[in-house]
C-alpha positions as CSV (number, residue, x, y, z in Angstrom):
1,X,3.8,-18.2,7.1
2,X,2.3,-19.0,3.6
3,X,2.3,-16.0,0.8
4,X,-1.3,-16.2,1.1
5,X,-1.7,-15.7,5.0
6,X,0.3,-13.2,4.8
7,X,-1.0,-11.2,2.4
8,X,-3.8,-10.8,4.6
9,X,-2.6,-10.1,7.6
10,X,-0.9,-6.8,5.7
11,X,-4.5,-5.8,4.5
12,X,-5.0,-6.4,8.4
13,X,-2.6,-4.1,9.4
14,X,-3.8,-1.6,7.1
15,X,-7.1,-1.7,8.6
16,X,-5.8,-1.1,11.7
17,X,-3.1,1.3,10.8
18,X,-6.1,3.6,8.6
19,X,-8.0,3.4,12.0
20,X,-5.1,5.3,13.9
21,X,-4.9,7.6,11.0
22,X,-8.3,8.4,10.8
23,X,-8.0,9.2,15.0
24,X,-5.3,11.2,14.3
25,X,-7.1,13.4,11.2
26,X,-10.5,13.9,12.9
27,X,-9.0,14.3,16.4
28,X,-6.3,17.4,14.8
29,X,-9.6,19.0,12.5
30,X,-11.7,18.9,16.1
31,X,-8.9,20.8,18.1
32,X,-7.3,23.0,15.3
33,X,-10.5,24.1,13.6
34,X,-8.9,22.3,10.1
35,X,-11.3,22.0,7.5
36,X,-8.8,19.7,5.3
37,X,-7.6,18.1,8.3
38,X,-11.3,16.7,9.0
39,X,-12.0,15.9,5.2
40,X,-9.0,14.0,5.0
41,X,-9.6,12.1,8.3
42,X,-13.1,11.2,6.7
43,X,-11.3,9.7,3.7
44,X,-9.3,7.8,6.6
45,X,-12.2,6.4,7.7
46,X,-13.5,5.7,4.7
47,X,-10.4,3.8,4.3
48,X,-10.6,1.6,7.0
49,X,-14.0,0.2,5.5
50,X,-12.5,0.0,2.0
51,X,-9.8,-2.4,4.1
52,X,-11.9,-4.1,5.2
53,X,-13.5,-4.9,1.9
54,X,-10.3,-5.7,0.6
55,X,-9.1,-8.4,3.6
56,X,-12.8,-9.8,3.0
57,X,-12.6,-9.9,-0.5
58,X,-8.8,-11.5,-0.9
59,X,-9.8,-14.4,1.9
60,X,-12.8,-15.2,-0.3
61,X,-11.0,-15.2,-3.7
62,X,-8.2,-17.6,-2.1
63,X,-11.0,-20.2,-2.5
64,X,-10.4,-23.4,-4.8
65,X,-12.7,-24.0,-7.4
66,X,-16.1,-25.7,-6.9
67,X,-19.0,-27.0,-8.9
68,X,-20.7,-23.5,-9.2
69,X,-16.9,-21.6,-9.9
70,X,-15.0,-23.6,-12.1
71,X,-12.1,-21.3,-12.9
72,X,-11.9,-20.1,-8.9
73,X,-12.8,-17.0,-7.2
74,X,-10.1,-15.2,-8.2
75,X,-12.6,-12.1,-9.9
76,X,-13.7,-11.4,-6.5
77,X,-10.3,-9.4,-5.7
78,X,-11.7,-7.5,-8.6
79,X,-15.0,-6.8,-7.5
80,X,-14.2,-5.9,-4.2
81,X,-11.7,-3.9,-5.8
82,X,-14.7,-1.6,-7.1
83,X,-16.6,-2.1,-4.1
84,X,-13.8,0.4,-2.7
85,X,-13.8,2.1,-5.9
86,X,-17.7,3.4,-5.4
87,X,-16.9,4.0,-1.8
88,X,-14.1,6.7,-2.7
89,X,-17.0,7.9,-5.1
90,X,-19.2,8.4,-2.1
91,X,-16.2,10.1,-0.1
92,X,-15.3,12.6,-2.7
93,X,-19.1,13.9,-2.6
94,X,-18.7,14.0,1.3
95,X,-15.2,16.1,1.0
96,X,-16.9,18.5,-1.6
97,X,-20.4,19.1,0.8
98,X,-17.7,20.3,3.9
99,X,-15.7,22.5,1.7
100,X,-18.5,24.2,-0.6
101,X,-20.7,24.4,2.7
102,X,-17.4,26.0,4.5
103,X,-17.4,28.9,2.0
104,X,-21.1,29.3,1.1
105,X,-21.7,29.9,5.0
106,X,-18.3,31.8,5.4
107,X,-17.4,29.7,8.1
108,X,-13.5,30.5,7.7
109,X,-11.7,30.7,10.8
110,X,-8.6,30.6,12.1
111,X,-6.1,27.6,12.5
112,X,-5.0,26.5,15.9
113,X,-1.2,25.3,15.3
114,X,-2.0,22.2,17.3
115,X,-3.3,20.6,14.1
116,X,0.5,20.6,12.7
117,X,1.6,17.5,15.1
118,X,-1.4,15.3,14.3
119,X,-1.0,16.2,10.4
120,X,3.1,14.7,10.6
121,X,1.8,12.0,13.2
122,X,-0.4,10.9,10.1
123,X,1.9,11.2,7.2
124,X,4.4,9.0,8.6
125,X,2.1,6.5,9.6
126,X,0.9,6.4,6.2
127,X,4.1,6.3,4.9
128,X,5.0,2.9,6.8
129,X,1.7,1.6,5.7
130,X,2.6,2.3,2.1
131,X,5.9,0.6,2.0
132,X,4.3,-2.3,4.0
133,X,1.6,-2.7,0.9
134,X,4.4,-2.2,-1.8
135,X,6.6,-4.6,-0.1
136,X,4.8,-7.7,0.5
137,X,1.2,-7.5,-1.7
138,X,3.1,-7.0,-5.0
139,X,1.1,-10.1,-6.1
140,X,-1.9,-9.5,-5.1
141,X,-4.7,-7.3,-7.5
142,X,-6.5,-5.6,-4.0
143,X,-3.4,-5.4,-2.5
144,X,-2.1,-3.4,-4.9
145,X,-5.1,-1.1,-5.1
146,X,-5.2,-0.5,-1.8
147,X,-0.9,0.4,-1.7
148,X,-2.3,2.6,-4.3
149,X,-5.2,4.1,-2.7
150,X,-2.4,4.6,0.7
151,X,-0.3,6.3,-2.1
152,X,-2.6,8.9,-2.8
153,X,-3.3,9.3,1.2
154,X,0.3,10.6,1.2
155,X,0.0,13.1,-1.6
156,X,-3.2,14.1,0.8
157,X,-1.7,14.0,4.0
158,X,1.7,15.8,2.2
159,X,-1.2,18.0,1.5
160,X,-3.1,18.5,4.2
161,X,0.2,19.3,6.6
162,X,0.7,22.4,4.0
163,X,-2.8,23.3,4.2
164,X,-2.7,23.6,8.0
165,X,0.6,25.2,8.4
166,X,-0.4,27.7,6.0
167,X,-3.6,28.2,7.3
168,X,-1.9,28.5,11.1
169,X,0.8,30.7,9.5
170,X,-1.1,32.7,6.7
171,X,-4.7,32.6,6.2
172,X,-7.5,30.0,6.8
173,X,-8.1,30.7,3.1
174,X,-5.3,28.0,2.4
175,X,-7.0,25.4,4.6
176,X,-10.1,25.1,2.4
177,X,-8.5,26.0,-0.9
178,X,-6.1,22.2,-0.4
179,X,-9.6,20.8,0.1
180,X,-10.6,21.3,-3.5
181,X,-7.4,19.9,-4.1
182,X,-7.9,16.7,-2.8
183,X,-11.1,16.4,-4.5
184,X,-9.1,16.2,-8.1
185,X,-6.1,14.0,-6.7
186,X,-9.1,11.4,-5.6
187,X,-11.1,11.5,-8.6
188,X,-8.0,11.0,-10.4
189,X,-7.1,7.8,-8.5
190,X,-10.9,6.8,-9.4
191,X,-11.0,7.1,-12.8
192,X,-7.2,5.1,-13.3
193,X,-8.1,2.9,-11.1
194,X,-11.5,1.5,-12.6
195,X,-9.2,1.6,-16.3
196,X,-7.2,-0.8,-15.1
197,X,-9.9,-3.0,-13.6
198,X,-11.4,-2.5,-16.9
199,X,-9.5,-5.3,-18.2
200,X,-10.3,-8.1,-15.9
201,X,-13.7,-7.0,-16.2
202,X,-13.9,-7.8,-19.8
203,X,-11.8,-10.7,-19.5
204,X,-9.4,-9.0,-21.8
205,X,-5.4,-10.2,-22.9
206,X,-2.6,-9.7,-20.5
207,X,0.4,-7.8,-22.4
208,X,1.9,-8.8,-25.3
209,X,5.0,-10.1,-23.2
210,X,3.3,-12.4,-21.7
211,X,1.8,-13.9,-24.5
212,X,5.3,-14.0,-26.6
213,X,6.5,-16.2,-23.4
214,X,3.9,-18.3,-23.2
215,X,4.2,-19.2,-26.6
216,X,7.8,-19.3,-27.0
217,X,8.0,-22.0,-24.0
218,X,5.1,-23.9,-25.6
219,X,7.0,-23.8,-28.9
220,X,10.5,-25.2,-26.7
221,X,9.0,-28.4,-25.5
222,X,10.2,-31.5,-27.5
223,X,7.5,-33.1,-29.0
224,X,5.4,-30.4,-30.1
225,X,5.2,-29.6,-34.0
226,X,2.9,-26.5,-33.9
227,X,0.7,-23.9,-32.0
228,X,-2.9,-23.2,-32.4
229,X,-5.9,-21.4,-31.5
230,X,-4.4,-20.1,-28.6
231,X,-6.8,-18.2,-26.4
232,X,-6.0,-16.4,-23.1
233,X,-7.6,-14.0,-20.6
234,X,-6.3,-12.1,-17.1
235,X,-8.3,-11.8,-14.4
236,X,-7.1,-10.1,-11.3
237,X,-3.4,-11.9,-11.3
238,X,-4.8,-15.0,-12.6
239,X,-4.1,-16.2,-16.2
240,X,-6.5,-18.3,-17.9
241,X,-5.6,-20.1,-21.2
242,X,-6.2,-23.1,-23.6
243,X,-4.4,-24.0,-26.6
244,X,-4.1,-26.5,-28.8
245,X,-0.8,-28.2,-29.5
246,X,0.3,-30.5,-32.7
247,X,2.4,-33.7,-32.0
248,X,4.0,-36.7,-34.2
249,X,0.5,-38.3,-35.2
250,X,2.5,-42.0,-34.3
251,X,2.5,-41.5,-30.7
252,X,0.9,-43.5,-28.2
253,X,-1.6,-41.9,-25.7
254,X,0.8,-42.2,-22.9
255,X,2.9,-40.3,-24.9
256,X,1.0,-37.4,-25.5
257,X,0.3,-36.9,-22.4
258,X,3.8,-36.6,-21.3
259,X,4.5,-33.8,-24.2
260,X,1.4,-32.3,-22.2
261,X,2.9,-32.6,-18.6
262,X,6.0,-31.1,-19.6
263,X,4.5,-28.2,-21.0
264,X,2.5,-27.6,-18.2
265,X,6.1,-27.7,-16.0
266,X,7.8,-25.4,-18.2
267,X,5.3,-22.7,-18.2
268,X,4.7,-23.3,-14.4
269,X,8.0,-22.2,-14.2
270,X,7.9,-18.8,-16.4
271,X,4.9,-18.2,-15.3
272,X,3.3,-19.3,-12.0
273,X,-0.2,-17.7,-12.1
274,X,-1.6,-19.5,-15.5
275,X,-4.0,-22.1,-15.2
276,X,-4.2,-23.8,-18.8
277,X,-6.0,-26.5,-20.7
278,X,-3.9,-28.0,-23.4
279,X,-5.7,-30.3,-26.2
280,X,-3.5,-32.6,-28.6
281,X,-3.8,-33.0,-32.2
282,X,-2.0,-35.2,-34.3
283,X,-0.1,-32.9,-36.4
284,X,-1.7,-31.6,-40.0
285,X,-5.4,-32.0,-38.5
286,X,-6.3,-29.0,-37.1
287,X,-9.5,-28.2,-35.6
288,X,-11.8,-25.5,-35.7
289,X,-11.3,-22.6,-33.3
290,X,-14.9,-23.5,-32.0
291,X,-15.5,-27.2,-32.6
């Protein structure tokens, strides 16, 4: 099975596995009465569409290039990566309605304990979900939003099985208080999330790490004599770059060209997600930044 493939039959699973959550949630709210129980099974739900979103989006970034995409689809991970973003927007207004309507109305009642098995039933699933995401979609942008977005599911489910024992055990109160809860711990994820998107967004740097490697192995290949107007962008996992590379003025073409294959090899092998263009100059002419 190819990385790719199987990258996206883990999003799969985690469609599937947010559906069994999200059974579990609503199914345990209906029964025990739980007010956080049914907001957090209408996250899970919400979840399963934002999955989907993500398997849709990572098959269609996969792509190759073509004559309208040039550099690839790979800044579709990104946008489908804030599709899910304005649907966890949408699902934090929907948790906040339940809970302000709950107490406006004074509609606090008591907490059947058989919301207690279906709150662990859905924490652990959510736990093998999250180090199924972690594990094998390290390299991939949505995938790691997603293990991120199952991260803070377990912080809610963690939650959510306090709020129902304590509102079976000690007042209702509890139950609708972890609500409110939840509503910060999602914003939260929101607002980090989109920062970190911001980047790709803007077509802005990757770390300062990379760029000292990429140089350094660009500076190791025999042949070259200098490094110039070097410019470079991230988007999602992809690196984009050009640069332009001095060489002995004497060589022949063919020559070049090989300097230019082997620096290609050696950053293939430091790092495997750049795609670059390399120009040659004959060393003391260089070129404008923007000729």
């Amino acid at each position: 099975m190819t990385k790719r493939s199987s990258i996206r039959n883990i999003l799969l699973a985690s469609i599937l596995g947010n559906a069994a959550i999200c059974g579990l949630k609503i199914a345990g709210g209906v029964l025990s009465g739980s007010t956080v129980l049914l907001a957090d099974g209408s996250d899970s739900l919400l979840n399963v569409a934002s999955g989907t979103v993500a398997y849709t989006f990572r098959t269609k970034s996969e792509k190759p290039p073509d004559s309208k995409h040039h550099y690839g689809h790979s800044l579709l991970e990104v946008y489908g990566s804030l599709l899910i973003l304005a649907l966890m927007v949408f699902i934090l207004s929907f948790i906040a309605f339940i809970a302000i309507d709950k107490l406006k109305h004074n509609l606090i009642e008591p907490i059947d304990p058989i919301g207690i098995p279906f709150a662990v039933a859905s924490l652990v699933l959510n736990l093998a979900m999250l180090m199924l995401l972690r594990t094998f979609g390290r390299e991939s942008t949505i995938a790691n939003v997603e293990a991120r977005h199952i991260s803070l599911d377990v912080v809610e489910g963690i939650l959510s099985l306090s709020g129902v024992s304590l509102g079976v055990y000690v007042s209702a109160m509890y139950d609708v208080a972890v609500t409110f809860v939840l509503l910060a711990l999602v914003a939260f994820f929101v607002a980090r999330t989109f920062h970190e998107l911001r980047a790709s967004i803007i077509a802005e740097s990757p770390s300062e790490e990379v760029i000292k490697v990429l140089e350094s192995t660009l500076a190791s290949v025999d042949g070259v004599r200098g490094i110039h107007n070097l410019r470079i962008r991230q988007a999602g996992k992809k690196i984009f770059a050009d640069v332009h590379l001095e060489v002995d003025r004497r060589l022949t073409v063919k020559e070049a060209h090989r300097i230019c294959d082997e620096a290609e090899r050696m950053l293939k092998q430091k790092l495997s997600n750049i795609d670059i263009i390399i120009h040659i100059e004959p060393e003391g002419e260089e070129c404008s930044q923007y000729a």
